[in-house]
Residue, then its C-alpha position, 0 to 999 in steps of 0.5 A: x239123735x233128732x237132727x232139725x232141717x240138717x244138711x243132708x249128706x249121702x255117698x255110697x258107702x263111707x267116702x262122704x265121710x270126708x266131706x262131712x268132716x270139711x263141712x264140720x270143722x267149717x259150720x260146727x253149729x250144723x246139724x247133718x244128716x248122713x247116709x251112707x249106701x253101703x247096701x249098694x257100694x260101690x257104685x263106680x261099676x253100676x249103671x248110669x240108671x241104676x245110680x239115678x234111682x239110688x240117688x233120687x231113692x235116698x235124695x226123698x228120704x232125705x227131703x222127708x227127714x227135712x234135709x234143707x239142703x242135700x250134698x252128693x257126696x260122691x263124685x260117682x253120683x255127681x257124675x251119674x245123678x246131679x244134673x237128673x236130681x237137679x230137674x227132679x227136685x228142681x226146689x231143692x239146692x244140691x251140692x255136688x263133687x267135681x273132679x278139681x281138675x281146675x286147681x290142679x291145671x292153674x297150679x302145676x308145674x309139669x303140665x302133668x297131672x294124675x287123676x285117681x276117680x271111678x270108671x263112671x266118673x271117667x266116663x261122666x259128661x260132667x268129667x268131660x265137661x271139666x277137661x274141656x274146659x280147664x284142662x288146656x294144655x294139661x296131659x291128664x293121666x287117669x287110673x281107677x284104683x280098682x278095689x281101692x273103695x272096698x279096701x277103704x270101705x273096710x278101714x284098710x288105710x294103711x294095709x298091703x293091698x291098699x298101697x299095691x293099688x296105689x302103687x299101681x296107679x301112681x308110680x306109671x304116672x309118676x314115670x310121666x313126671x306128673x307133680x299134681x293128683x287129683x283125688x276124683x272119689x270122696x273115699x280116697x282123702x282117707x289114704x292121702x297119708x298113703x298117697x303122699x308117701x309113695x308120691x312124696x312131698x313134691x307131689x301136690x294132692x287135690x281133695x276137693x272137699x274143703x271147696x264143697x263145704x265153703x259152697x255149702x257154707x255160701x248157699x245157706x248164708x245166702x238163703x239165710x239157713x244157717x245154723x247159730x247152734x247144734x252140731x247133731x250128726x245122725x248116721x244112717x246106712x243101708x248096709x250091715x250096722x256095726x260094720x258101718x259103725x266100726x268104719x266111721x269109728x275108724x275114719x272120724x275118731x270117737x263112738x258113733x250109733x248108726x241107723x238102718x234103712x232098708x232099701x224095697x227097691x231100686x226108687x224106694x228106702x224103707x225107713x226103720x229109724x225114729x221120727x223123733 
């Protein structure tokens, strides 16, 4: 399907699903441009470089496929890759994810907040920056949930493992009265359903993606971009097809078809999807 000046949209695997969803139920008329690197995934234990490449690899393929504007949708990328791609592609406007440690920190109650995100969104200078800022007098618990992206990555939300990571991850937490979690990886709103049962209803959960797609939504009405109709999303992976397609299928509902790309190196993606 022939998208026209989508946005274009990419994560490591299927975590920037998520956004996608926000940004459809806020701007239906827009078509999107999806790429999901499943060849790559996950990107937390990869090095701040290696991050670098993929994203300014996918960002000139997306540019090729006039994406008009380019969401990460991926706080390991954010954290690696947005401020590199903003100097590399300085014409270019990109949205990126930031941990919401600032809602949470204006919005609890205890002064105790658990973040869940990936060991490079830790060790970002943007995560840092965020704390810095906002976290004032706010104790911040963090925890990586290793294995959680891989269990999502393959549809997994309600199964055993993925609720001992969770389980893992929030109850020391819960110990410390914590009554807000930051979700810090666009895979994770997918188990929020999950996260909510063991934390319980008194616990807020934070997913940051309703606030990228209304910045999305203010960048192109200001540019004067936005679409009045259409609605075509195309899907593209580097990873194995049908399983991309059994995920999205899992994660948004309905049938999806899904492009393959194929990566020469670290800089360069392959295009073996039509131009028309």
């Amino acid at each position: 399907m022939q998208t026209v000046n989508p946005i274009g949209i990419f994560d490591s695997g299927a975590g920037g699903l998520s956004v996608l969803r926000e940004i459809q139920a806020l701007m239906p008329n827009e078509d999107i441009l999806y790429f999901g690197d499943q060849g790559h995934v996950p990107y937390g234990p990869r090095p701040m470089k290696q991050i670098q490449d993929f994203s300014e690899g996918i960002t000139r393929f997306l540019l090729g496929q006039n994406a008009k504007l380019i969401v990460v949708a991926c706080n390991t990328a954010s954290a690696a890759a947005l401020k590199y791609l903003r100097q590399t592609f300085p014409d270019v406007q990109f949205v990126g994810m930031e941990p919401a440690v600032k809602p949470a920190a204006e919005k609890t109650q205890t002064g105790k907040v658990g973040v869940l995100a990936t060991p490079a969104t830790f060790q970002g200078a943007l995560y840092a920056s965020v704390v810095e800022r906002f976290a004032n007098g706010v104790e911040l618990f963090q925890n990586t949930c290793n294995g959680l992206v891989q269990q999502i990555e393959t549809g997994s939300l309600e199964g055993m493992e993925t609720r001992r990571i969770l389980e893992d991850a929030l109850h020391p937490m819960m110990e410390k009265n914590i009554d807000t979690v930051v979700l810090g990886c666009t895979h994770y709103p997918f188990v929020i359903p999950m996260i909510q049962k063991i934390v319980g209803e008194k616990v807020r959960v934070i997913d940051p993606a309703p606030a990228v797609a209304r910045q999305v939504k203010r960048l192109l009405e200001a540019g004067g971009m936005l679409n009045r109709q259409g609605g075509a999303v195309r899907f593209v992976t580097s990873g194995e097809v049908m399983a991309v397609e059994s995920v999205i299928q899992i994660l948004l509902g309905g049938n999806v078809k899904v492009e393959s790309v194929t990566w020469l190196n670290d800089r360069e993606v392959l295009v073996q999807l039509p131009a028309g």
